[in-house]
C-alpha positions as CSV (number, residue, x, y, z in Angstrom):
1,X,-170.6,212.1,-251.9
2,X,-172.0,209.4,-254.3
3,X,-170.8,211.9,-257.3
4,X,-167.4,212.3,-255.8
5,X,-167.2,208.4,-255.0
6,X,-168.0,207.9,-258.7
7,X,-165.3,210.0,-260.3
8,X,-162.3,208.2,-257.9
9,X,-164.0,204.8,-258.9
10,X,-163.9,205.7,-262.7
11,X,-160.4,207.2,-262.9
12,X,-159.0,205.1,-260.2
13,X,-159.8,202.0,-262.4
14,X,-158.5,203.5,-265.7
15,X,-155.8,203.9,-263.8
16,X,-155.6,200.7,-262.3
17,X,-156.5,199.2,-265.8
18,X,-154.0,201.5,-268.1
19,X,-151.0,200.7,-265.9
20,X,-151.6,197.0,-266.1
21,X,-152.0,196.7,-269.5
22,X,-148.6,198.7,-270.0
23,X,-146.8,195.9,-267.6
24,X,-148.5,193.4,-270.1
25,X,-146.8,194.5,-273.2
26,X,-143.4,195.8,-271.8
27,X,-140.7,193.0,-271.7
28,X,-140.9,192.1,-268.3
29,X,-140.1,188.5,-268.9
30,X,-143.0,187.7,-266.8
31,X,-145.4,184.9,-268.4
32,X,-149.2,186.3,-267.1
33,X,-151.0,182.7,-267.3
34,X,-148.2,181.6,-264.6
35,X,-146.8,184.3,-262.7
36,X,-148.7,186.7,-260.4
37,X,-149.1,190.2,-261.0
38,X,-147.3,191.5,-257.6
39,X,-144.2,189.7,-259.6
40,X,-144.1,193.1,-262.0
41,X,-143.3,194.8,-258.4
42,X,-139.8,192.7,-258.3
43,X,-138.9,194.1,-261.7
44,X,-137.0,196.7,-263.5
45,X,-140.8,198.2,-264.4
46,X,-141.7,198.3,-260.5
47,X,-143.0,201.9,-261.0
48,X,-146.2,200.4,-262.9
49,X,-147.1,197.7,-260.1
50,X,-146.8,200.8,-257.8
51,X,-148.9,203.2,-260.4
52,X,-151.9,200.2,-260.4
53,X,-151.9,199.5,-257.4
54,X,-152.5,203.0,-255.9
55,X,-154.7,203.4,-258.5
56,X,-156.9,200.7,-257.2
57,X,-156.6,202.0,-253.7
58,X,-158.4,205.1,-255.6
59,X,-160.9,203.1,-256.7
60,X,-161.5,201.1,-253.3
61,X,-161.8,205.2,-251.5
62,X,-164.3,205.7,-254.3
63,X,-166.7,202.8,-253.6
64,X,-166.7,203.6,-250.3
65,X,-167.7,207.7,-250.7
66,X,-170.1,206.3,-253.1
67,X,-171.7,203.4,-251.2
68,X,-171.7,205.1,-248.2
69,X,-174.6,207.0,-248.6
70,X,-176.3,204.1,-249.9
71,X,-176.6,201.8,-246.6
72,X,-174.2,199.9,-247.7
73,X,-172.1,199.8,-244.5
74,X,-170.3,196.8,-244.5
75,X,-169.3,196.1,-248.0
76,X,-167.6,200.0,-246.9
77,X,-165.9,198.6,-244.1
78,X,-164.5,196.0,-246.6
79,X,-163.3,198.5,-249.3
80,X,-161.8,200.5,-246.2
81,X,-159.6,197.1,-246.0
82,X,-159.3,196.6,-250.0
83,X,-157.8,200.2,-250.0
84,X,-155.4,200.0,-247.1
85,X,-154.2,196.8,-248.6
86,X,-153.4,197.9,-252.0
87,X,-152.0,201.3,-250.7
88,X,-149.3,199.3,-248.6
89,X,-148.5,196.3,-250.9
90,X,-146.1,198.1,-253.7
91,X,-144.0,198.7,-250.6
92,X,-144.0,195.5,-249.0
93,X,-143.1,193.4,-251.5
94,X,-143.5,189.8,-252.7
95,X,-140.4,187.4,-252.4
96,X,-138.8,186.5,-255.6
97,X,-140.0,183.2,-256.9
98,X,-136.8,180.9,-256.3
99,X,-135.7,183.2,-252.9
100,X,-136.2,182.0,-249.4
101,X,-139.2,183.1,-247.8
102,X,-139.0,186.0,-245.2
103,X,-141.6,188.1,-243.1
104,X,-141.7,191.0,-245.5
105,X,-143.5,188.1,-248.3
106,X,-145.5,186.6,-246.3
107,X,-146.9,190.0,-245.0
108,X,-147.6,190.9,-248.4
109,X,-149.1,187.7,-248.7
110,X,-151.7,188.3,-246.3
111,X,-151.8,191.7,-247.7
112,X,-152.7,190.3,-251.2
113,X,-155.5,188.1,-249.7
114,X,-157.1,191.0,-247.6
115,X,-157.1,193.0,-250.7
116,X,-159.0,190.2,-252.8
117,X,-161.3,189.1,-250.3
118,X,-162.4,192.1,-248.9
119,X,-163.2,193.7,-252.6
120,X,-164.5,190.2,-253.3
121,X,-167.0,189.7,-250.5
122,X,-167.6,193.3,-250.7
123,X,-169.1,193.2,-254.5
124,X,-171.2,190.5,-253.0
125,X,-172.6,192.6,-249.9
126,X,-172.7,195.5,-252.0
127,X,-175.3,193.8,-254.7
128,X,-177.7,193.7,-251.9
129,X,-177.6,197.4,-250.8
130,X,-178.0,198.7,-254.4
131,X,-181.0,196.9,-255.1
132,X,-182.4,198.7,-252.1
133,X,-181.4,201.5,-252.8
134,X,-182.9,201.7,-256.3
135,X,-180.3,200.0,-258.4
136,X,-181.5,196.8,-259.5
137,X,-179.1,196.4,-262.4
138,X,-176.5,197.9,-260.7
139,X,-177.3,195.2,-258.4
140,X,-176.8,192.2,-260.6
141,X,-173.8,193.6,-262.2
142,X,-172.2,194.0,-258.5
143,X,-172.9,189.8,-258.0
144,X,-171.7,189.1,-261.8
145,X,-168.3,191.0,-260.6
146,X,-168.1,189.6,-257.3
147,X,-169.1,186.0,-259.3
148,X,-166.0,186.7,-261.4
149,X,-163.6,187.7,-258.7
150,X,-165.0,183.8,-256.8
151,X,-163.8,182.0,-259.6
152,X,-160.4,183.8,-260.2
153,X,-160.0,183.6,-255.9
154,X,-161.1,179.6,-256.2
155,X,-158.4,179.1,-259.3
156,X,-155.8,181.1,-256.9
157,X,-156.4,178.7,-254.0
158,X,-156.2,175.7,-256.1
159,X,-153.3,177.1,-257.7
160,X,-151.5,177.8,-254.6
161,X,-152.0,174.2,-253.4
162,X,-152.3,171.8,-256.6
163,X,-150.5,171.3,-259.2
164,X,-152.7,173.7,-261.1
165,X,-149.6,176.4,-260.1
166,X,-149.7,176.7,-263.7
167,X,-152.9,178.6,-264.0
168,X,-152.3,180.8,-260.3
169,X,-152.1,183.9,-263.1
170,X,-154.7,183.7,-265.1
171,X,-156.6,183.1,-262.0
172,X,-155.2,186.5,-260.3
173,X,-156.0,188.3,-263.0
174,X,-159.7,187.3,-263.2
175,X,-159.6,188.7,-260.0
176,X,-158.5,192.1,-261.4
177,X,-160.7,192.2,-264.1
178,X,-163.7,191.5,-261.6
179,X,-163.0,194.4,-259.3
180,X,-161.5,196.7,-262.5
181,X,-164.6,196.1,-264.1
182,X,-166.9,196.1,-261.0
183,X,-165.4,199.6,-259.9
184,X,-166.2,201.0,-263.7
185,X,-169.7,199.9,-264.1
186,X,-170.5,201.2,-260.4
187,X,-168.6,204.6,-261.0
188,X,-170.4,205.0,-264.5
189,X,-173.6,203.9,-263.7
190,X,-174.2,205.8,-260.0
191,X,-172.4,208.9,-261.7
192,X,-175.3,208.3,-265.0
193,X,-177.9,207.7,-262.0
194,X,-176.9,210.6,-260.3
């Protein structure tokens, strides 16, 4: 399973990863420091929000085949909730920016915040289990992820509700490139290990 879990973490990411980047260079109009990356999901290029985010749905199913074994039981149950989440939120939608606010954006609002807390906190839990299991540098690059996705969660909160708005983002997509990253290095290095 831990070979299986590695290949979905590793192509789920590039996936993830390659489809982003494509959204960052097309004209979307969207300005990334400012503007949150569920926003490309509300545009003409909707196709690639839908494209990343399966693809990190992908990933989230291969951290859990490849932790599982591992003892790593509840940073599984939180990719279990990271997946779900970003296999539902291309069709539920955020509202547009200047729109009134109705049920369908706030649920992909809550949908967004299970997705980043539960990969967040589970990088965190998921440090622990691999230096049990044998991975000790595994195990510190899990918390330097995890430590990565914090900070761009903290500069999402603060964006949210200061004036920091400006930043919301940048902040979001530290976030992405915590768990992006976090799902390559534990795909390549279990499937190296393995």
């Amino acid at each position: 399973m831990i070979g299986v879990g590695a290949v979905l973490l590793v192509a789920g990411a590039i996936v993830a990863l390659a489809s982003l980047a494509v959204l960052h260079v097309v004209p979307t109009g969207l300005r990334p420091w400012i503007d949150p990356v569920s926003q490309y999901g509300i545009t003409r290029f909707r196709a690639g929000y839908l494209v990343a985010a399966l693809g990190a749905a992908v990933a989230g199913v291969g951290g859990v085949l490849a932790l599982a074994p591992l003892g790593a039981a509840a940073a599984v149950v939180l990719l279990v909730v990271f997946a779900v989440a970003r296999a539902i939120i291309p069709f539920v939608l955020m509202d547009a920016p200047e729109a009134p606010r109705t049920r369908r954006g706030r649920a992909h609002n809550l949908l967004a915040i299970a997705a980043f807390a539960s990969v967040t906190a589970a990088g965190f839990l998921a440090g622990g289990a691999l230096h049990d299991a044998g991975y000790p540098n595994l195990a510190n690059l899990s918390t330097g992820c995890a430590i990565v996705m914090a900070i761009g969660s903290a500069g999402v909160i603060l964006g949210f509700f200061t004036p920091l708005r400006r930043v919301f983002g940048a902040s979001e997509r530290l976030i992405y490139l915590g768990f992006i990253a976090w799902f390559l290095m534990l795909g390549f290095g279990l499937f190296a290990a393995g």
